[in-house]
C-alpha positions in Angstrom: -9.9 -10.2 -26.6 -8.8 -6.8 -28.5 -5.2 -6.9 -29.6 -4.4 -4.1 -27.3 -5.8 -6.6 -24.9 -3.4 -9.3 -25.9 -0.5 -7.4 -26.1 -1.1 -6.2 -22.1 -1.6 -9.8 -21.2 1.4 -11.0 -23.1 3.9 -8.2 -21.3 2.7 -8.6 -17.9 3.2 -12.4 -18.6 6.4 -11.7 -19.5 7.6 -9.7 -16.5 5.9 -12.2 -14.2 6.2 -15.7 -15.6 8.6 -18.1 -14.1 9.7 -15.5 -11.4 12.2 -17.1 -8.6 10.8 -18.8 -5.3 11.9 -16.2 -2.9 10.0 -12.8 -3.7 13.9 -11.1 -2.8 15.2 -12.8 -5.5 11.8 -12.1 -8.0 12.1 -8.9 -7.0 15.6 -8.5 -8.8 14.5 -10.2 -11.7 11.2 -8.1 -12.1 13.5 -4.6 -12.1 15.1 -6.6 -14.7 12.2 -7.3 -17.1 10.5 -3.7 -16.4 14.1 -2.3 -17.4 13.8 -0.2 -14.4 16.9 1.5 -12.1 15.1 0.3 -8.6 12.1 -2.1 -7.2 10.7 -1.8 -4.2 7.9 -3.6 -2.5 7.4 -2.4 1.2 3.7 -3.9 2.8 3.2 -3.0 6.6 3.0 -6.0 9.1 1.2 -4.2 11.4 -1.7 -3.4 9.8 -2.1 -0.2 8.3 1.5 1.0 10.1 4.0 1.4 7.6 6.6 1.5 10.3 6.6 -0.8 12.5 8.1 -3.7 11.8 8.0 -3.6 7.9 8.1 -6.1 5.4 10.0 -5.2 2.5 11.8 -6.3 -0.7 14.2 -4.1 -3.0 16.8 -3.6 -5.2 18.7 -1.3 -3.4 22.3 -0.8 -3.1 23.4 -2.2 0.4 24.7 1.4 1.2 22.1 3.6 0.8 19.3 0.5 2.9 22.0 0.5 5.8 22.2 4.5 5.6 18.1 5.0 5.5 18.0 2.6 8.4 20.4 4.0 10.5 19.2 8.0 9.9 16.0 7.1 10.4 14.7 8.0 7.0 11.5 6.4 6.8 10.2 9.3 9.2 10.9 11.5 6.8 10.5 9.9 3.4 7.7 11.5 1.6 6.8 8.7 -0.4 6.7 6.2 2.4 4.0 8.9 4.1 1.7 9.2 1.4 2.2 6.0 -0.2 0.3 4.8 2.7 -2.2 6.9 3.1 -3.2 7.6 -0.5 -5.0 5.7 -2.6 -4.2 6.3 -6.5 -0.7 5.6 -7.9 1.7 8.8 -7.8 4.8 10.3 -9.4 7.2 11.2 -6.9 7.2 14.7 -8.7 4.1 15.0 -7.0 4.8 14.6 -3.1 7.9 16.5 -2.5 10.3 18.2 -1.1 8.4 19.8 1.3 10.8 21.3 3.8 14.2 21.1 4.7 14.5 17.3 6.2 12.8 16.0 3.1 15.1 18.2 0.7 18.3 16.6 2.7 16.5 13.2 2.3 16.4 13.4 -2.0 19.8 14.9 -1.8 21.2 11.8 0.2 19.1 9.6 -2.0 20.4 11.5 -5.7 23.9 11.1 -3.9 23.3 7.1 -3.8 22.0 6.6 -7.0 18.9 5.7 -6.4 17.7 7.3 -9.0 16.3 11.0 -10.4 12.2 9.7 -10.8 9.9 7.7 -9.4 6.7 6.2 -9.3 4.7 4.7 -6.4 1.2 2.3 -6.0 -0.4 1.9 -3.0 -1.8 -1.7 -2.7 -4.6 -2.9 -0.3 -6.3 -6.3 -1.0 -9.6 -6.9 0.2 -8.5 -8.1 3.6 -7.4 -4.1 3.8 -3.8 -5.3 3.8 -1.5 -2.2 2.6 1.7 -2.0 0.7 3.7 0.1 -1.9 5.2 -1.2 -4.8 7.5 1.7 -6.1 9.8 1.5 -9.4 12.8 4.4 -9.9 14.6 5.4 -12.9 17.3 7.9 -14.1 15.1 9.3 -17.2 14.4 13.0 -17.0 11.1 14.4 -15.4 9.5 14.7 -18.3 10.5 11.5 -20.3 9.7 9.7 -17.0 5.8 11.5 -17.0 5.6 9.5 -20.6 6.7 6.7 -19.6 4.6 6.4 -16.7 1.2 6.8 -18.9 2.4 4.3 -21.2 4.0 1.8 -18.5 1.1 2.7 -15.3 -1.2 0.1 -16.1 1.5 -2.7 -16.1 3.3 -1.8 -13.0 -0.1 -1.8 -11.0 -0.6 -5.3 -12.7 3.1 -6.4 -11.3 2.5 -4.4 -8.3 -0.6 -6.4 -7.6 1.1 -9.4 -8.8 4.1 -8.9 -6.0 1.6 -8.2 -3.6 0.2 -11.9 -3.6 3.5 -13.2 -3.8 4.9 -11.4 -0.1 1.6 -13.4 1.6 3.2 -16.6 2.0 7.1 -15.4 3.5 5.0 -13.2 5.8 3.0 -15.8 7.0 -0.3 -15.5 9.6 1.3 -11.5 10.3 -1.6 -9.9 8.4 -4.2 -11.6 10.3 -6.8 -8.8 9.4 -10.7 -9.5 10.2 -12.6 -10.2 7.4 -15.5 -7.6 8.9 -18.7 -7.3 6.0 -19.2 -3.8 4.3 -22.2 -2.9 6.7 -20.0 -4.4 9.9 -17.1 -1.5 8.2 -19.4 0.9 8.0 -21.4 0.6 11.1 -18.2 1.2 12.7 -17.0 3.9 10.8 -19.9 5.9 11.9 -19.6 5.3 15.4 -16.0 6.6 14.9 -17.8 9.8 13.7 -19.8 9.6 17.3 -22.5 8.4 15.9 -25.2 6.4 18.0 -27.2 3.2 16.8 -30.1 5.2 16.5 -28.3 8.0 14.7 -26.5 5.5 12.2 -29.9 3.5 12.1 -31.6 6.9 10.2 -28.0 7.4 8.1 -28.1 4.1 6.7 -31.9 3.2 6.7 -31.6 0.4 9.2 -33.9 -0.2 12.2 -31.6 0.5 15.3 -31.3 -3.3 17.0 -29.9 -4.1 13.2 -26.8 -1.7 13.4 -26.4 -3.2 17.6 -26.5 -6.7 15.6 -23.8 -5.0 13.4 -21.3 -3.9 15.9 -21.6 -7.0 18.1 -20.6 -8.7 15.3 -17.5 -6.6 14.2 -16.7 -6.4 18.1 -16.5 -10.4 18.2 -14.8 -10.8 14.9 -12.0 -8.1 16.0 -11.7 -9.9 19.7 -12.6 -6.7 21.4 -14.3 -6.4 24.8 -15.6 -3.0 23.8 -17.4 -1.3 20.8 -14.9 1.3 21.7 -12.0 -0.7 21.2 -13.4 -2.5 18.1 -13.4 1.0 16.7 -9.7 1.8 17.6 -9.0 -1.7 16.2 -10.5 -1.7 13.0 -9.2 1.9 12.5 -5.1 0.6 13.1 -5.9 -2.1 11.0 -7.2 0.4 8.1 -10.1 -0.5 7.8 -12.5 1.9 8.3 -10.0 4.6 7.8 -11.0 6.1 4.4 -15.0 6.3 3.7 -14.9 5.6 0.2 -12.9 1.8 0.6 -15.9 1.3 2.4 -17.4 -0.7 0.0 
């Protein structure tokens, strides 16, 4: 191992080592270690639904989590949006203000100290299970941009790391069919309104071989329909963004 190597291992094992039992309470300690302003980790229970229902651990003040409850905020939070829909870590510089409920939205959030920057990374294991793990800070925009192409790689380590963690307090929710690449993409073409035959000549498969396909993913998603298997696998994420694909 290089010592660049070692030195990458040796931090993230450092921030994550010997973290407490509950992830609320790891949670705290990891904004600690990362000398950070704010952690949050927020997965989506349902699937690839962000707000429904969510799962999520932060470091928050009590104020500002009962205030973003009660106006409703995760409608409008920017981050929260395209946190779940993008697939590359993000500076917050990057997704906002927009228009006039967003701009109210960083204004109530400056007012509550959340703090001025922020970065954001998307999670989805293999199951296509989806979260954001986002970190805040007070620096300035443009010490924060530094800091975030030295520090990137070790948050999406941690991120990753907290991401393993939230399985066990969430428990069976993210019951997610484990559907084979050919079963994910055999559906995503029939989302495109594609037939057997018409996938069959896309992917260089005799026709009863893509049928065998979609039974399959029809069974393993409990579906009585291909149609519904479709709708399914698409709320779940799954077939949702060609390139995850494989």
């Amino acid at each position: 191992m290089t010592p660049v190597g070692e030195k990458f291992d040796s931090k993230l094992e450092e921030v994550c080592d010997d973290l407490a039992d509950t992830l609320s309470d790891a949670i705290v300690q990891i904004r600690d270690r990362l000398e950070v302003k704010h952690v949050v980790y927020h997965a989506a229970r349902h699937w690839s639904k962000p707000v429904d229902d969510p799962f999520i651990r932060l470091t928050y003040p009590a104020d500002w989590v009962h205030r973003y409850l009660t106006k409703n905020y995760m409608q409008v939070d920017p981050v929260i949006r395209e946190g779940f829909q993008r697939t590359l870590p993000f500076n917050w510089m990057e997704v906002g203000p927009s228009n006039e409920l967003e701009l109210e939205f960083f204004k109530d959030a400056s007012a509550h100290d959340i703090g001025l920057s922020g970065y954001s990374i998307p999670l989805r294991d293999k199951t296509g299970r989806r979260a954001l793990f986002s970190i805040s800070s007070d620096q300035s925009a443009s010490d924060w941009e530094e800091r975030c192409k030295i520090s990137k790689r070790l948050w999406i380590a941690v991120g990753n790391h907290v991401h393993q963690r939230a399985m066990p307090e969430m428990g069976n929710e993210f019951s997610v069919p484990r559907l084979t690449p050919r079963e994910r993409e055999v559906l995503y073409w029939t989302a495109q309104g594609k037939t057997a035959a018409d996938i069959g000549l896309i992917l260089g498969l005799a026709t009863y071989t893509v049928s065998t396909y979609l039974r399959s993913a029809r069974h393993k998603t409990n579906s009585v329909s291909i149609t519904q298997a479709v709708y399914k696998a698409q709320q779940m994420g799954i077939i949702q963004d060609p390139e995850m694909i494989r």
